[in-house]
N, C-alpha and C positions, 0 to 999 in steps of 0.2 A: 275328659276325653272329647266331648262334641265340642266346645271350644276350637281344641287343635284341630280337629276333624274338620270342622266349618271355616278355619282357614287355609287350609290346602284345597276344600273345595273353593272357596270362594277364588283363589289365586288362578286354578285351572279355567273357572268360568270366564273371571278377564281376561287370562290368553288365547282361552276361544272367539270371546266376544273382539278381543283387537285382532284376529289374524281372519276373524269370516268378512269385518265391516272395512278390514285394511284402513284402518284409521290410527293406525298406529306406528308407523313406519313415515319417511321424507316421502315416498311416494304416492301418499293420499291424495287422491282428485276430487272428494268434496270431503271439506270439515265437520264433524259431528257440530252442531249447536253442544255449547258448553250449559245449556238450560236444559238441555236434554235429560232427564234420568233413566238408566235401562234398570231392571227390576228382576230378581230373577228368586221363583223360590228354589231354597234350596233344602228344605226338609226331609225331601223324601230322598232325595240324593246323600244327606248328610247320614239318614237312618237305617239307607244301603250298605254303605261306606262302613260305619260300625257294626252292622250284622256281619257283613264280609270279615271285620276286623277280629268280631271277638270268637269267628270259626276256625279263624285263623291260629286263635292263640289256645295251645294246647292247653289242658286242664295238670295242675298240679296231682303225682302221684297220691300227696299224704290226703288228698280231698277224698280219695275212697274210703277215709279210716271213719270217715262221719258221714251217716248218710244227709243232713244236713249241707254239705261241703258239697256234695256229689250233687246233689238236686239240685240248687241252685246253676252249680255249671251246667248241669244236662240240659234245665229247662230253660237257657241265654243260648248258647251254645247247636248250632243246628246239625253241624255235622258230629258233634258229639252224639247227640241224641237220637240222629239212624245209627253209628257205631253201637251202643248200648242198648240198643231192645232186637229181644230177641226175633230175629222173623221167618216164617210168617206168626205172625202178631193172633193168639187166640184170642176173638172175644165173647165171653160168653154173654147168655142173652136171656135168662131164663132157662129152658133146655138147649136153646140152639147156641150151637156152636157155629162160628165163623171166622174168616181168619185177612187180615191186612197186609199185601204186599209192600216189600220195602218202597217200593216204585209208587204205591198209594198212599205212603206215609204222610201226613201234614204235619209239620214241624209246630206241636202245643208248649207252647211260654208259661201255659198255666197260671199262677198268680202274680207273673213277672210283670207283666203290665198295668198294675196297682202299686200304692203304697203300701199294701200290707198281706198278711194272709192271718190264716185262724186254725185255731189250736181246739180239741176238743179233750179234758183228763176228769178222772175221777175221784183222785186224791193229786196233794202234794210231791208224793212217793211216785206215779205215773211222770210226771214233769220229768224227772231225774236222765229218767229215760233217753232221753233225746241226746245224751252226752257219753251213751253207749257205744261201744268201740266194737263191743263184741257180738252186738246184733244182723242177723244175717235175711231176716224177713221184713220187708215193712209194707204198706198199703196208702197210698196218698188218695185221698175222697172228692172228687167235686161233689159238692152235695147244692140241688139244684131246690129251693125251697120251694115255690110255686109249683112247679113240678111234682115234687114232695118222692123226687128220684134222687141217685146218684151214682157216676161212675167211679168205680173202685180201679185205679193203677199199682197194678204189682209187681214190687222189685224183690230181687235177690241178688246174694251176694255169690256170684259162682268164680274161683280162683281168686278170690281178692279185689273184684271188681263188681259194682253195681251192674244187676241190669235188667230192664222190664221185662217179665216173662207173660205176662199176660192184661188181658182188660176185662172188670167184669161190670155188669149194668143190673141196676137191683132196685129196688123199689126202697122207699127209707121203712116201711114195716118192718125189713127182715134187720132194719140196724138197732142194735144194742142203744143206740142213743137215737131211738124214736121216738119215746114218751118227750125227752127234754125237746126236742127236734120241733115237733109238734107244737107244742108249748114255747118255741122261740120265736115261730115263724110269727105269731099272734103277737107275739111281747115286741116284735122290732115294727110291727102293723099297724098297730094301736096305740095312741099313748094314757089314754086313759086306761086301761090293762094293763101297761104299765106301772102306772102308782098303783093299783091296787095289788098288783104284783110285788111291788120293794115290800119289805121286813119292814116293820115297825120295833127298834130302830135301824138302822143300814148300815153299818161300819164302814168309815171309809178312811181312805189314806190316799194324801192326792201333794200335787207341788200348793203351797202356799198363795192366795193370790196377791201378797204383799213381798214374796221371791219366789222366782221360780227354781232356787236354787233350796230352798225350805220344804221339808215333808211335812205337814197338817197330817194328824189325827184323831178321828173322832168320830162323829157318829151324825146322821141326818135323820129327818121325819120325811117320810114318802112323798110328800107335797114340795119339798125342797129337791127329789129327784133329777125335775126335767131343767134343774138349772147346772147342774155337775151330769148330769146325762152323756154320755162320748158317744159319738157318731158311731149306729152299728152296721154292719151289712145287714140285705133284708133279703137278696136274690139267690146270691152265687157265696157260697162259704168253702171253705178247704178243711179239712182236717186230715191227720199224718197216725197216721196207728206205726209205733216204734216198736211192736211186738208186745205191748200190753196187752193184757184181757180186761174187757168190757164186762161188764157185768151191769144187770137194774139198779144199777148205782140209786142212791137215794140224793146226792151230791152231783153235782156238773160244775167244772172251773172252765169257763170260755175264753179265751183270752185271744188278743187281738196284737200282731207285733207288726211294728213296721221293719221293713225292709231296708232303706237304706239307714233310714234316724235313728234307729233303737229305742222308739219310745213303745213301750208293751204297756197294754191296758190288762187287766182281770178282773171279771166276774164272777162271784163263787153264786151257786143257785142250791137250792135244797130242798126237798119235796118237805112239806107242814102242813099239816091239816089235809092232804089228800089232792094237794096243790103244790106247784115249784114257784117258790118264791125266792130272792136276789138276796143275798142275808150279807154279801162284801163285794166293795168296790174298791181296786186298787188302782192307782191312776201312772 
């Protein structure tokens, strides 16, 4: 799409540029210099141009059946996104209560301006989840790790359709995945906490370095870690509650999925010894 988008801009900008310099017509009274080069960005124009375009383009009905399908459009999407939340917007705040005029709304992209976002489950069977048709609650998290905050976004599904009902702001004590939480902010900080952190051995499963087309399995020693290591977030994480319950899980599967490429990473971690240590890597 920015392709075709970059040449219909680019096409208007030469009709501009030959009908302000009138260098384009028999009637020109001085010649551009042919060494001349005009230069023009056109980024922000091009990033206009596609914003405009994709508010334009209605969201398919069966995207409501996955909140998956929904979210993605809502959070590209700007005039979808005042359409679907409810206003005025409560946010809570501890006790206080406050509330967001549609008029004060800022259009949040949330993790659309990255390659990927982040998943938080406590078994296998939680995963499943996400492919639920018949889920009517869900809670999308920035989780702010420095901070050691996050905002909770909350949808529902009222007549067949997604839509935020409210914002809540909370401290990460009060989340079910505080221990592991706590325990990440360190493991993605330090890399020496890191090995001592991996399993002795590490199970992993990853593409081959001899095909990328070949799955390798087997197992690593801690010290082999930081060379199969995947890039983690350390600041700003997301995680998506499909209507599971959390519990002091003794397990955390972190998993990292890209957005457009489809390549998904997992982490499984597991409290040992009074410590959460990395015991699978999936690549």
């Amino acid at each position: 799409m920015r392709k075709s988008v970059l040449f219909v801009v680019l096409a208007i900008l030469v009709g501009i540029v030959c009908f302000s310099s009138s260098g384009c017509t028999e009637k020109n009274t001085s010649a551009v210099d042919s060494d001349t080069i005009i230069t023009v960005d056109t980024t922000a124009v091009v990033d206009s141009i596609e914003d405009e375009i994709i508010a334009a383009t209605p969201m398919p009905k069966a995207a409501d059946e996955l909140f998956d399908d929904f979210f993605f459009n809502f959070a590209a999407n700007r005039k979808l996104q005042s359409k679907r939340i409810v206003f005025p917007l409560p946010v809570f705040t501890g006790k206080e209560k406050t509330y967001i005029a549609r008029k004060a709304w800022k259009t949040d992209h949330f993790f659309m301006n990255q390659d990927f976002y982040t998943l938080i489950f406590d078994n296998q069977h939680q995963m499943e989840v996400v492919k639920d048709t018949s889920i009517s609650h869900v809670v999308v998290e920035r989780i702010n790790l420095p901070k050691y905050s996050m905002k909770q976004y909350v949808f529902e599904r009222r007549r067949g359709l997604w839509m935020m009902t409210s914002i809540r702001n909370e401290s990460l004590a009060k989340s079910k995945n505080a221990s592991f939480l706590h325990f990440y902010q360190e493991f993605v900080n330090d890399t020496a906490f890191q090995v001592a952190s991996v399993n002795d051995p590490l199970e992993f499963s990853g593409p081959s370095p001899d095909d990328d087309f070949e799955t390798m399995n087997g197992i690593l020693a801690p010290e082999q870690w930081l060379s199969f290591a995947p890039e983690l977030p350390n600041k700003v994480i997301y995680n998506i509650l499909y209507g599971q319950k959390y519990t002091e899980s003794n397990q955390k599967i972190f998993v990292i999925r890209g957005i457009a490429n489809g390549i998904e990473t997992e982490l499984t971690f597991r409290k040992k010894d009074g410590g959460w240590k990395l015991m699978k890597l999936i690549m």
